[in-house]
C-alpha positions in Angstrom: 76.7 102.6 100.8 77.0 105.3 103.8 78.5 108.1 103.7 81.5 108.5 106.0 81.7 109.7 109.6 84.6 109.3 111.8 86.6 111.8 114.5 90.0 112.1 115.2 90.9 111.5 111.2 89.5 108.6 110.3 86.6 108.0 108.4 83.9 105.2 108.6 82.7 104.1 105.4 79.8 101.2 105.5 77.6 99.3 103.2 74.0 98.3 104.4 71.5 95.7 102.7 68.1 97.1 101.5 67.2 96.6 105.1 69.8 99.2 106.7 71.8 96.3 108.0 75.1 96.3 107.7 77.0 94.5 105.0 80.5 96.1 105.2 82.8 98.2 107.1 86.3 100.1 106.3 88.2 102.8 107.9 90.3 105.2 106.0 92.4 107.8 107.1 89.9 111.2 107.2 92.1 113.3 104.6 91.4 110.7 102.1 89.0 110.8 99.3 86.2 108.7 99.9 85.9 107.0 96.9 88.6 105.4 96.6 87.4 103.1 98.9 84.0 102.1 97.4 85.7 99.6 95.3 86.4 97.5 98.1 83.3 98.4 100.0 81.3 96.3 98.1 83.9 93.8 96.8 81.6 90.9 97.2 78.1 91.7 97.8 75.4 90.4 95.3 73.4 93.7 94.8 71.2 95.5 91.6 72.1 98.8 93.2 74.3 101.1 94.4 73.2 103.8 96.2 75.9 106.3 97.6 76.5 110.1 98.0 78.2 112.7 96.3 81.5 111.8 97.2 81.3 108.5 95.8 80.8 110.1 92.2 83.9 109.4 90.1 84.1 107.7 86.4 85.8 104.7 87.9 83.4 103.6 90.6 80.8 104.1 88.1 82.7 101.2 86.0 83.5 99.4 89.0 80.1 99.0 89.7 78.5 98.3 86.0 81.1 95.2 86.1 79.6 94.0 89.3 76.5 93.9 87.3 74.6 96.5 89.3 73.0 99.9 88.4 74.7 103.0 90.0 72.8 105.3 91.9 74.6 108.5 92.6 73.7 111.7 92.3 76.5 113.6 90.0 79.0 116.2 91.4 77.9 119.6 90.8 81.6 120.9 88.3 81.1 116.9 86.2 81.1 118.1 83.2 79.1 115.1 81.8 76.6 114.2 84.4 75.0 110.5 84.8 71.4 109.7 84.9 70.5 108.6 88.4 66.5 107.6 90.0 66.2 110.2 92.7 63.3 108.0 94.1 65.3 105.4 94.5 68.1 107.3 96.1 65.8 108.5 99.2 66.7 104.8 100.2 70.2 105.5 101.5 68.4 107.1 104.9 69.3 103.5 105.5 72.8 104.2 106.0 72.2 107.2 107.6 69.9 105.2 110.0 72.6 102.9 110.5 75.0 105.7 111.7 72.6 107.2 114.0 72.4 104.0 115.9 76.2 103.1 115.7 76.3 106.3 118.1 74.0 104.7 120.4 77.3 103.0 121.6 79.5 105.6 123.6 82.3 103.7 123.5 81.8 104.1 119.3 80.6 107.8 119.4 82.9 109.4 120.9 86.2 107.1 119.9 87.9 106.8 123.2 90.0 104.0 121.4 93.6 105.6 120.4 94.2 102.6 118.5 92.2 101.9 114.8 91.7 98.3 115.6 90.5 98.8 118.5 88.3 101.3 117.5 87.3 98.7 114.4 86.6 96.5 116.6 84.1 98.0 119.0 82.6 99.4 115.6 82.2 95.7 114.8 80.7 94.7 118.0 78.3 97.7 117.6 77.2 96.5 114.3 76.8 93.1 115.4 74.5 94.2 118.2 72.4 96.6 115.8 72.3 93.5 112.9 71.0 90.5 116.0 68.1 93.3 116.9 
């Protein structure tokens, strides 16, 4: 899962394959909390892994994830008071995302959100990821 990036207050959140490719895509409002939209991030993708950031570190997306049946990997907040286990090797994987990101700003149109309207701006975020998964 990438971390989110958005302008204007909104927030891109995305969920690549192993490959950087993207699986899933949500927008949230940008003064919510992040993970509280994990657990439909990945509503429906077969995975054994989770790899996402710091701000997706919270007891409940840690269940939500072991009932999926995959292994979380996410590093712990730095105040948790009981941290989790996590394989840092692995965790240099979600570049991915981040490589994902750098190339959804490759589009203009994307990059610097001349859309006023979400849906728009959803949908040329779409498009974009469309384009970068048929390379």
């Amino acid at each position: 899962m990438g971390r989110s990036k958005g302008g204007l207050g909104t927030k891109l959140h995305v969920a690549t394959d192993s490959l950087g490719n993207p699986a899933s895509l949500l927008a949230s409002p940008g003064h919510r909390g992040e993970v509280l939209f994990g657990a439909p991030l990945i509503k429906g993708i077969a995975c054994r892994f989770v790899i996402a950031d710091r701000a997706y570190d919270a007891e409940h997306f840690h269940d939500t994830i072991l009932d999926a049946g995959a292994e979380p990997v996410i590093p712990p907040r730095p105040n948790r008071r009981r941290p989790h286990a996590y394989d840092k090797d692995l965790y240099k994987e979600r570049n991915l995302d981040e490589r994902f990101f750098n190339k959804l700003k490759h589009f203009r149109r994307t990059a610097t959100r001349y859309d006023k309207l979400l849906a728009n701006f959803i949908g040329f975020v779409t498009l974009g990821a469309i384009h970068i998964l048929l390379r």
